[in-house]
N, C-alpha and C positions, 0 to 999 in steps of 0.2 A: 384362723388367719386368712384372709382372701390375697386376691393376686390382682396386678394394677397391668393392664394392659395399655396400648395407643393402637390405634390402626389408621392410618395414612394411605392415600389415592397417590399413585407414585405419577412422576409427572412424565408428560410428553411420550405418552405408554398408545400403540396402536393398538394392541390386544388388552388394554385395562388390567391392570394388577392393584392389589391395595394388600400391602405386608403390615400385618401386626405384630406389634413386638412385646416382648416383659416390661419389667420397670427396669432393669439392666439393660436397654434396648439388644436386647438378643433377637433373633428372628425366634418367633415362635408359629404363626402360620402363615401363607401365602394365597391370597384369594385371586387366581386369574381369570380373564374374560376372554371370549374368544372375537373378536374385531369390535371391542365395545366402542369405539369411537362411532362407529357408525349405526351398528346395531348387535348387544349381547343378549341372545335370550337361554345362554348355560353360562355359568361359571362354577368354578372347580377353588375347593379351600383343600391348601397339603400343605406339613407337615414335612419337610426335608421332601422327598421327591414321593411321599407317599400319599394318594387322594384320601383324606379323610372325609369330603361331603361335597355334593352338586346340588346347583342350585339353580331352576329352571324358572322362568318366568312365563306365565300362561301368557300367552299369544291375546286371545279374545273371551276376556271375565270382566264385568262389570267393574268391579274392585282390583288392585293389584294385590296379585297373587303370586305366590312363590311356590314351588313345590321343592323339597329339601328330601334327599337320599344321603343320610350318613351312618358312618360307621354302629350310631346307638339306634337307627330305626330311619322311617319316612313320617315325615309328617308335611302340612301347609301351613303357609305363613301368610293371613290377608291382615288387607288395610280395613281398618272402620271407614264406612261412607258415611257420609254429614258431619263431619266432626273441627273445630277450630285447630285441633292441634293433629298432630298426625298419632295415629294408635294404632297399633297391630294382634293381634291373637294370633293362638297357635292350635291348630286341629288335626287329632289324633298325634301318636307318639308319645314317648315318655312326657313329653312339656305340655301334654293335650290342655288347654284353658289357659297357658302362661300367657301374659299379656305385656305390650311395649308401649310407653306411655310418652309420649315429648312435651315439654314445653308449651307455651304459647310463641316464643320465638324461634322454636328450632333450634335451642343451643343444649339441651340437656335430655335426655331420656333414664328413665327406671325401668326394669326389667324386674316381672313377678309372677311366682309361679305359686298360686295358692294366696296364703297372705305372708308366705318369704319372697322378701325382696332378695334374687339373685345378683343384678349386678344395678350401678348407675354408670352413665354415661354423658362429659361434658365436653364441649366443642371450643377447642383454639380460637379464641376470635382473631386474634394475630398470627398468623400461617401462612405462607404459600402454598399449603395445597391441607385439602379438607386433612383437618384432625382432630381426634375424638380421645379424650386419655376415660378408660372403663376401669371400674373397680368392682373386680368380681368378688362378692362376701366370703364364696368358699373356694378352695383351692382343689377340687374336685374337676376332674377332665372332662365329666358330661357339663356341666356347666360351666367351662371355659371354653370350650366349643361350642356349646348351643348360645352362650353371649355373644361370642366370635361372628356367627352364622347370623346371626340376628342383625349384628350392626352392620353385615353386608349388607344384606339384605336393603334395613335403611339407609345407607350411600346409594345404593343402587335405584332407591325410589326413589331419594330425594334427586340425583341426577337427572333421571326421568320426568319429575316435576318442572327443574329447569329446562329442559327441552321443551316439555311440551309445553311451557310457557314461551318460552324464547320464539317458539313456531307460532303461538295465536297471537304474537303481538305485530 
């Protein structure tokens, strides 16, 4: 039986927070930023007041790059360069090879590690603030957190997309 998540960008947040909850909207984790409005290059995912995983963004790499410390290991998270839709891999770590797949619009993502598809993930088109409802196949805690850490992650690019778009125009 898998487990149906949402994770929502909380609004009008100076340090950036985005809470993900069950299908009972329970809190289940809490991913914050430190001055993300301006500029986040950590953020921290807990669990009641405990850090289960950091999440850094390399400064200057070619591709965006994540580096992830959590509770089941370290691994990175980059983006495919040249690609229409947006895509991510994961190197080293239990997920080493898992891959994030979107859309051509940006409203859905698959998460797959091997050829098991771990979670899918589709986007609110009607929402005041980005939401994402993910359906993770297994109900297993590495893979509700590495789902979890994943879809930061993509909020966190795709925001950065909009900026640095919003800046070259």
């Amino acid at each position: 039986m898998g487990k149906i998540l949402t994770i929502r960008n909380k609004l009008f947040s100076l340090r950036g927070q985005m809470d993900i909850n069950d299908e009972h909207e329970q809190s289940l984790f809490t991913a914050k930023g430190e001055f993300s409005f301006f500029f986040s290059p950590t953020w921290r995912v807990f669990r009641e007041n405990n850090e289960l995983a950091t999440i850094k963004k390399r400064r200057f790499s070619i591709r965006s790059t994540y580096d992830v410390t959590s509770i089941f290991g370290s691994y990175s998270v980059k983006r495919k360069l040249l690609s229409w839709t947006r895509q991510y891999y994961v190197v080293d770590g239990m997920y080493n090879g898992a891959t994030a797949k979107g859309n051509f619009f940006d409203l859905a993502f698959t998460i797959q590690f091997g050829k098991t598809e771990i979670a899918t993930a589709n986007e609110k088109l009607i929402s005041l603030r980005d939401t994402h409802v993910i359906i993770v196949n297994r109900d297993e805690e590495p893979d509700v957190l590495f789902t979890s850490i994943l879809m930061v992650i993509m909020q966190l690019d795709k925001s950065d997309d909009k900026t640095s778009g919003a800046l070259s125009d």
